[in-house]
C-alpha positions in Angstrom: -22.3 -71.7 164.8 -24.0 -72.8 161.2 -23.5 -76.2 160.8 -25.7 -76.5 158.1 -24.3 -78.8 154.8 -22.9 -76.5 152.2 -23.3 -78.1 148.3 -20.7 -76.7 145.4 -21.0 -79.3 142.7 -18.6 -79.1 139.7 -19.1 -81.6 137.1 -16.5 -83.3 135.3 -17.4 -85.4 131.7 -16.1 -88.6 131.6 -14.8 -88.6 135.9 -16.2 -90.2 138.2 -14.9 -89.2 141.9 -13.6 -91.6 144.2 -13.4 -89.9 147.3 -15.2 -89.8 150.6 -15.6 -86.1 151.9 -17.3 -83.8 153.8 -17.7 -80.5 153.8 -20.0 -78.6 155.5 -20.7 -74.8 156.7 -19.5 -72.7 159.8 -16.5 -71.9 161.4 -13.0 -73.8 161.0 -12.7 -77.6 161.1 -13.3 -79.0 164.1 -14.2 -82.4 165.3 -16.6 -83.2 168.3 -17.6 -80.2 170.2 -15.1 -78.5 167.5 -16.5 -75.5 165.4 -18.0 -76.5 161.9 -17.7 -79.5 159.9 -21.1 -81.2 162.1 -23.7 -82.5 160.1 -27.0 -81.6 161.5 -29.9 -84.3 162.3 -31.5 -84.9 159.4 -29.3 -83.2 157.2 -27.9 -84.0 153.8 -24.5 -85.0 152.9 -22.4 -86.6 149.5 -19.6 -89.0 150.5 -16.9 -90.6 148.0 -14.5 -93.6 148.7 -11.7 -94.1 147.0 -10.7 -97.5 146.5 -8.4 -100.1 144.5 -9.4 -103.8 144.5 -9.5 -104.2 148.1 -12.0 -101.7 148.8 -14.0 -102.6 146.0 -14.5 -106.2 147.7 -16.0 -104.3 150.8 -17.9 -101.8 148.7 -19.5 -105.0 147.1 -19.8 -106.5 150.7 -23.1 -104.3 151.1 -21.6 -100.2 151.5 -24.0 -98.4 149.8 -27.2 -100.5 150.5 -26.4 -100.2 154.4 -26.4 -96.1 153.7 -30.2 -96.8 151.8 -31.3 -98.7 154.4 -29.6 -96.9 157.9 -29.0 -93.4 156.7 -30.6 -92.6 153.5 -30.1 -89.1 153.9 -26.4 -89.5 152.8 -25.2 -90.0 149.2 -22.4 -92.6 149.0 -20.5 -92.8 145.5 -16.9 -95.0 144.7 -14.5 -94.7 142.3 -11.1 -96.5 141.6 -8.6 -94.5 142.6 -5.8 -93.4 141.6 -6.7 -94.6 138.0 -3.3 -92.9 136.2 -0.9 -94.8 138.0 -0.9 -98.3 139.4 -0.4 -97.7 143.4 -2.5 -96.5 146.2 0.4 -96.0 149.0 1.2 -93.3 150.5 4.0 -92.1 147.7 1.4 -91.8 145.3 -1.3 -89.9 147.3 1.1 -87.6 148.3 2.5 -87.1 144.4 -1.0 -86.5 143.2 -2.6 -84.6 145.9 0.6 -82.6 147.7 3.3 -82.8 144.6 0.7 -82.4 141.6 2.8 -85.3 139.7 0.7 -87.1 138.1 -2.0 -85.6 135.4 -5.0 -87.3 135.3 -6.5 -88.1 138.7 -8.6 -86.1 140.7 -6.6 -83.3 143.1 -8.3 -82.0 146.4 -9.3 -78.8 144.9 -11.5 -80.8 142.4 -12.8 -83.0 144.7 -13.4 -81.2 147.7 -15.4 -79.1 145.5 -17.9 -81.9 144.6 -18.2 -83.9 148.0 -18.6 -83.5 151.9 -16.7 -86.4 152.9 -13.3 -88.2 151.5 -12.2 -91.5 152.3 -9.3 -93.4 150.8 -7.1 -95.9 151.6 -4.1 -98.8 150.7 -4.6 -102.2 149.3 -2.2 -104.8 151.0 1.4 -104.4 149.3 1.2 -101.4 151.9 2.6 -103.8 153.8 5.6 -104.9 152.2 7.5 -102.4 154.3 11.3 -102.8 154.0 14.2 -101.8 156.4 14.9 -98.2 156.3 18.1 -96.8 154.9 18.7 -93.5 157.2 18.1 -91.6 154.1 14.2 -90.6 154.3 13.3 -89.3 150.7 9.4 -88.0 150.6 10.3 -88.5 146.6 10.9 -92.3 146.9 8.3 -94.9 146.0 10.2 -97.3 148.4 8.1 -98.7 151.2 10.1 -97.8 153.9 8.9 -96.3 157.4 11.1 -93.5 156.9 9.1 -92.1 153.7 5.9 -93.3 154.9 6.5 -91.0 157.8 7.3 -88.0 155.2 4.5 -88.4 152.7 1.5 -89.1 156.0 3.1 -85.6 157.4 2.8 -84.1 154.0 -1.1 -85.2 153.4 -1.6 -84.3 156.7 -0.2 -80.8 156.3 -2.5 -80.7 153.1 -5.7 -82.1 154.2 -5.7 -79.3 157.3 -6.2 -77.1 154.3 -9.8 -78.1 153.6 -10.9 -77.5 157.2 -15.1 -77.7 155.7 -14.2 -81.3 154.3 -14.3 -84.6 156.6 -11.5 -87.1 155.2 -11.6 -90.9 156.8 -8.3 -92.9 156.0 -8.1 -96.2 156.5 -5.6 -97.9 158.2 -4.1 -100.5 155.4 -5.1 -104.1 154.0 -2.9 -106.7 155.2 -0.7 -109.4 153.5 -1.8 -113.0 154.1 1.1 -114.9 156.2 3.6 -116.0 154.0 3.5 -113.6 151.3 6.1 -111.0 153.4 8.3 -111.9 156.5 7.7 -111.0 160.1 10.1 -108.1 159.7 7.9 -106.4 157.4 4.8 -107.5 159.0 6.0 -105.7 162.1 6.8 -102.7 160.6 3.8 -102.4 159.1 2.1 -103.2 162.7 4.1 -100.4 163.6 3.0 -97.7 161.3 -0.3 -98.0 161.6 0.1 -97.8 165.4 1.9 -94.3 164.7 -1.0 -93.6 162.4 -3.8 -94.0 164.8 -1.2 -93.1 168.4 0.7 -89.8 166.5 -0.3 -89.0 163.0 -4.4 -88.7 164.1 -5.3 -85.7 166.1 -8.2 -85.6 168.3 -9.9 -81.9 167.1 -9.0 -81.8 163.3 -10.8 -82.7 160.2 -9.0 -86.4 159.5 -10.3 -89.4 160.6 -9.5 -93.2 161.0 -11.5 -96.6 159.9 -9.3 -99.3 162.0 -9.4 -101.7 159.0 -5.9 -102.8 159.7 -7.5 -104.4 163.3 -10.6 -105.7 161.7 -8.4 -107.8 159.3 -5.6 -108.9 162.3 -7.5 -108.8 165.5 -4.4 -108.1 167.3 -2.3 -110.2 165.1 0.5 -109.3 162.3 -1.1 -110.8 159.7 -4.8 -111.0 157.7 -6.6 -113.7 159.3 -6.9 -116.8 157.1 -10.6 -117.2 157.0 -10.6 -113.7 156.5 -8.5 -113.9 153.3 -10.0 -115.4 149.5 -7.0 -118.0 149.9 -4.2 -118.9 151.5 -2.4 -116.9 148.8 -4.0 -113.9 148.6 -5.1 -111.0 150.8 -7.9 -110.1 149.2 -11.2 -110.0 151.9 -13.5 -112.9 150.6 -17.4 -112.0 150.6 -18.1 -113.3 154.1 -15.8 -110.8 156.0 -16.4 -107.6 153.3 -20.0 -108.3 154.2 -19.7 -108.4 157.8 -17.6 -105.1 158.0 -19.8 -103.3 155.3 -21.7 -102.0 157.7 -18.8 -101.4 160.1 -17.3 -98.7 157.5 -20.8 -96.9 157.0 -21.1 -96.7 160.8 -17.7 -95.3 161.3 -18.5 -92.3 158.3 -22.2 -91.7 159.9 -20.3 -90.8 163.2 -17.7 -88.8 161.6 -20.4 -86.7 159.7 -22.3 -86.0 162.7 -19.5 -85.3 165.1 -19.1 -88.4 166.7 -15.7 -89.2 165.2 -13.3 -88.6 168.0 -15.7 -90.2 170.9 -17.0 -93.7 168.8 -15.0 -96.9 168.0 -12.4 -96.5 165.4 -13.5 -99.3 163.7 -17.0 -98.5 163.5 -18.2 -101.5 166.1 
């Protein structure tokens, strides 16, 4: 098996690329003991996250200077992403990347070209998950568990396509108590259980970051002295710069095969 790292760069004036993925050479796109997709000791790798404001608070808690300092042989870049519409839910990575909806954001075919490794994720309204209707529509921007379900199985569905590239996903922000009620709160608890319990498969190319128990710790809602107030769920500098080096531990193990045998949250 060749599990060399395989570059094919395409440069794109004026676009910067959000993502985080790997892509490497060899066989199909396995995980752990899986064929291709391993990054070999010592090898060389470019990584993109894609990130609204959320991730950009963790990105400025310390990402890429952990990567300089503990594995220098990897290129980490960010980008805000999407940048054509306002959202980063599951609805709107689905209607850029599986739909082709939107023009002017990077699709998978674009950005699997430039990177190795993909990783993306929600900022907290994720969370503000209503009842569902008993009407699933994989076409509605509604938060409800019944599209969420649709557009994850869609992404899913397209991500197996790029079986060379590693994505990471991470499980969603959270609201601060307060800002939704318990209803939602337990819905979204829910999701993100069906994320990592039914969505994930052990074997495949996707991975999970277990943001979503970093910020709760077993609770429904972002920890207060986690939050920047009372009022809003954005991380303040203290937490983004203890889990800094959480995420670039969890993408390290993913790139070299450890993905499906090492903590979820990168601890």
């Amino acid at each position: 098996m060749n599990t060399s790292v395989k570059f094919s760069r395409v440069f794109l004036i004026g676009m910067v690329s959000v993502f985080i993925i790997v892509g490497c050479s060899g066989g199909g796109g396995g995980d752990d003991g899986g064929s291709g997709g391993v990054v070999t000791p010592g090898g060389e790798a470019e990584i993109i996250l894609l990130h609204h404001s959320t991730g950009g608070v963790i990105w400025d808690g310390g990402v890429q200077a952990w990567f300089e300092q503990n594995a220098p042989q990897y290129s980490i870049m960010e980008q805000w992403f999407p940048g054509a519409v306002d959202g980063n839910y599951p609805y709107d990575y689905w209607n850029i990347w599986v739909n082709h909806g939107v023009a002017g954001d990077s699709t998978l075919e674009t950005l699997t070209a430039q990177y190795q490794a993909i990783v993306f994720k929600h900022c907290f309204p994720v969370s503000e998950i209503d009842e569902d209707t008993g009407s699933p529509n994989i076409a509605s921007e509604e938060k409800r568990l019944e599209n969420y379900y649709l557009q994850y199985n869609a992404l899913k569905a397209k991500l197996h396509g790029f079986p060379n590239t590693r994505f990471i996903v991470w499980t969603g922000a959270m609201q601060v108590a307060g800002a939704i009620d318990e209803s939602q709160a337990r819905r979204t608890n829910a999701f993100f259980a069906w994320v990592k319990n039914n969505w994930d498969e052990p074997g495949d190319n996707i991975y999970i970051w277990d943001f979503y128990e970093l910020e709760t710790e077993g609770g429904l809602y972002l920890r207060p002295e986690y939050a920047s107030s009372t009022d809003d769920a954005h991380p303040n500098a203290a937490f983004a710069q203890r889990v800094a080096p959480l995420l670039g531990q969890r993408i390290v193990n993913v790139l070299e095969g450890r993905g499906d045998s090492t903590s979820l949250t990168g601890q």
